[in-house]
C-alpha positions, 0 to 999 in steps of 0.5 A: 985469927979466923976459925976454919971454915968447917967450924965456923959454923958458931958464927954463922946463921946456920946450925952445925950439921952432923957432919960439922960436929963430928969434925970438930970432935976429931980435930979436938981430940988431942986437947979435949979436956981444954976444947971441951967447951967448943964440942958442947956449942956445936952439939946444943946448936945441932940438936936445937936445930933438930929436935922437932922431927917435923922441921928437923934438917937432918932428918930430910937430910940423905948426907951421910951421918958419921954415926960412929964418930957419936958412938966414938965420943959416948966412950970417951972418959972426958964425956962421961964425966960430963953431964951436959955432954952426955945429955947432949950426946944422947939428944944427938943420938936419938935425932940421929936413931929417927933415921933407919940408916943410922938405927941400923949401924948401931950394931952389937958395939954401938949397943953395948956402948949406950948401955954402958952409960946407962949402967949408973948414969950421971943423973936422971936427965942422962938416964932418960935420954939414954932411954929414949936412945933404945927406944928409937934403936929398938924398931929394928929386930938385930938391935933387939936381939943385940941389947938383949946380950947386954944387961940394958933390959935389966936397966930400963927396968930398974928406970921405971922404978925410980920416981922420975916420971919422964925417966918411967916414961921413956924407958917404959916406951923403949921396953914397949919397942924391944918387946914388939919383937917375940925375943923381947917379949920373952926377955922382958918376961923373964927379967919381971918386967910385968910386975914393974910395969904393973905399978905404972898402969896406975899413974896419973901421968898421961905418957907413963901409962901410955906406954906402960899399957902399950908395952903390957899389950905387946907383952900379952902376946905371948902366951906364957905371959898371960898367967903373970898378967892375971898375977900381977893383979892388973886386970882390973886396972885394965878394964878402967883404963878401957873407959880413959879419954886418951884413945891410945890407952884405951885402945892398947888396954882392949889390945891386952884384954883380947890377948889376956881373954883368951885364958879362961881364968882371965876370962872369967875376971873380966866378965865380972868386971863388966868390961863388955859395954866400955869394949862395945863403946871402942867399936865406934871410935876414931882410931882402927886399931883400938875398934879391932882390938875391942871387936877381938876382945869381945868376940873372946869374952862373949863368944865362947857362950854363943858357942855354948849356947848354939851347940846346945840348940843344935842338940835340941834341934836334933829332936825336932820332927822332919819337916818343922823349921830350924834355926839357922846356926852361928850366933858367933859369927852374926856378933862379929858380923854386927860388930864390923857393922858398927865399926863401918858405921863408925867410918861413915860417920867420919866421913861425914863429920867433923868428929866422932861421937867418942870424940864430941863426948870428950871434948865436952867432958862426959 
């Protein structure tokens, strides 16, 4: 007796599409529990076949994708009960959450559905998964202010304190994605994620505290937050993370210092610090961001002298005698200048060679 040709995927040089995996679960349903196995084979051959986004068919696929057929099984007493299926299933879902069509019909139930898996996960390995799902989810702002109606926040949190670091990891990157909207922000502040993520800007896994600093920046936004950060004592390791080879933890670290910097107790600390060389090093780097994230933390730290200093010279200046020469004001605005300068520089630079200077240094080690 043949399969269907549907399913016959199995013994075909193809991998299952979307499509195929859904159909099956369907027709599958009545005996799930005996057919469970079937379901599993073309679920690994659908995600083998498109993990790697760069080579993904799915991906450059404009087929529809039966999202809530996916939705549909995550809900499935036979599937929780499962941990292949249910890391399987999530590897599924985040391919699938790539493509913006798909993260947008997640909607309130598709929300509450993989939070409700993550609520005591199976293991660690589902956990993280899980995690990644939200992260993807989470680049579109209705999916953020639906996950924020569920305890998923309060869950992710409680992920990066488990000591699983690609479990930290991921979900420190789906908090750093829910709190690039302003509600996330506020959510992820009240619920302490500033002090959880606090005890991650000192890890020695390069992806935990790229995006443990990345979500911290994206939390220095909001103004409210900015005391906590001071708080929780994470100035400090900031400013040594301006210094890291990795350019996206030291970019987001001046990102979180130029937000930070502008409270004047916050300040203060990192004038002590020294961070102004380290800040002035970025303003060459090969990455935009980072120069005009270390060009606004500078203008904030020294800036507010210059002020000072101008407005007593212009005081001074006031009492010079008709006639006698006078400074041209506007110290502030000539730093900014010099600094746009060097950042130009810094793109000349990489027009004409091959690497920058940041770069060479780190390649060689210094």
């Amino acid at each position: 007796m043949t399969s269907s040709p549907r399913h016959s995927f199995i013994n075909r040089a193809t991998a299952a599409s979307s499509q195929d995996v859904a159909s099956l679960f369907r027709s599958c349903l009545p005996s799930l529990e005996t057919s469970k196995a079937r379901v599993k084979v073309a679920l690994k051959s659908f995600v083998d076949a498109n993990d790697n986004p760069s080579t993904s068919p799915n991906y450059s696929s404009t087929e529809d994708d039966p999202l809530e057929i996916y939705l549909d099984m995550l809900q499935h007493g036979v599937v929780r009960r499962d941990a292949m299926w249910m890391l399987l299933l999530f590897r599924a879902l985040k391919i699938l959450s790539r493509k913006q069509q798909n993260r947008l019909k997640f909607g309130a139930a598709g929300l509450r559905a993989v939070v409700s898996a993550l609520v005591n996960p199976i293991n660690n390995r589902v956990a993280a998964e899980g995690a990644n799902v939200l992260l993807n989810v989470c680049y579109e702002v209705s999916n953020v202010e639906a996950l924020l109606e569920t305890p998923g926040v309060q869950q992710l949190l409680l992920f990066l304190m488990e000591e699983d670091e690609e479990l930290q990891a991921n979900a420190a990157g789906a908090i750093q994605s829910i709190c690039f909207q302003e509600e996330g922000r506020r959510h992820v502040h009240k619920k302490g994620g500033i002090t959880v993520l606090a005890t991650l800007l000192t890890s020695t896994n390069p992806k935990v505290v790229t995006r443990a600093v990345g979500a911290v920046h994206n939390l220095s936004s909001n103004a409210e937050a900015i005391s906590d950060i001071r708080g929780s004592g994470s100035i400090p390791t900031l400013v040594s993370l301006l210094r890291s080879q990795l350019l996206p933890v030291s970019g987001s670290a001046a990102g979180a210092l130029q937000n930070v910097s502008r409270e004047v107790a916050s300040r203060l600390i990192i004038r002590e610090l020294d961070a102004v060389p380290p800040l002035a090093r970025l303003l060459s780097a090969p990455d935009v961001q980072a120069q005009v994230c270390a060009s606004g933390a500078l203008l904030n730290i020294v800036g507010p002298d210059l002020d000072q200093r101008e407005r007593e010279e212009q005081q001074q200046q006031a009492l010079v005698p008709y006639g006698y020469p006078r400074r041209s004001p506007g110290q502030r605005r000539a730093l900014g200048r010099l600094m746009a300068l060097c950042m130009a520089a810094a793109a000349v630079y990489d027009c004409l060679y091959d690497e920058s200077p940041l770069a060479r240094e780190a390649a060689s080690g210094s």
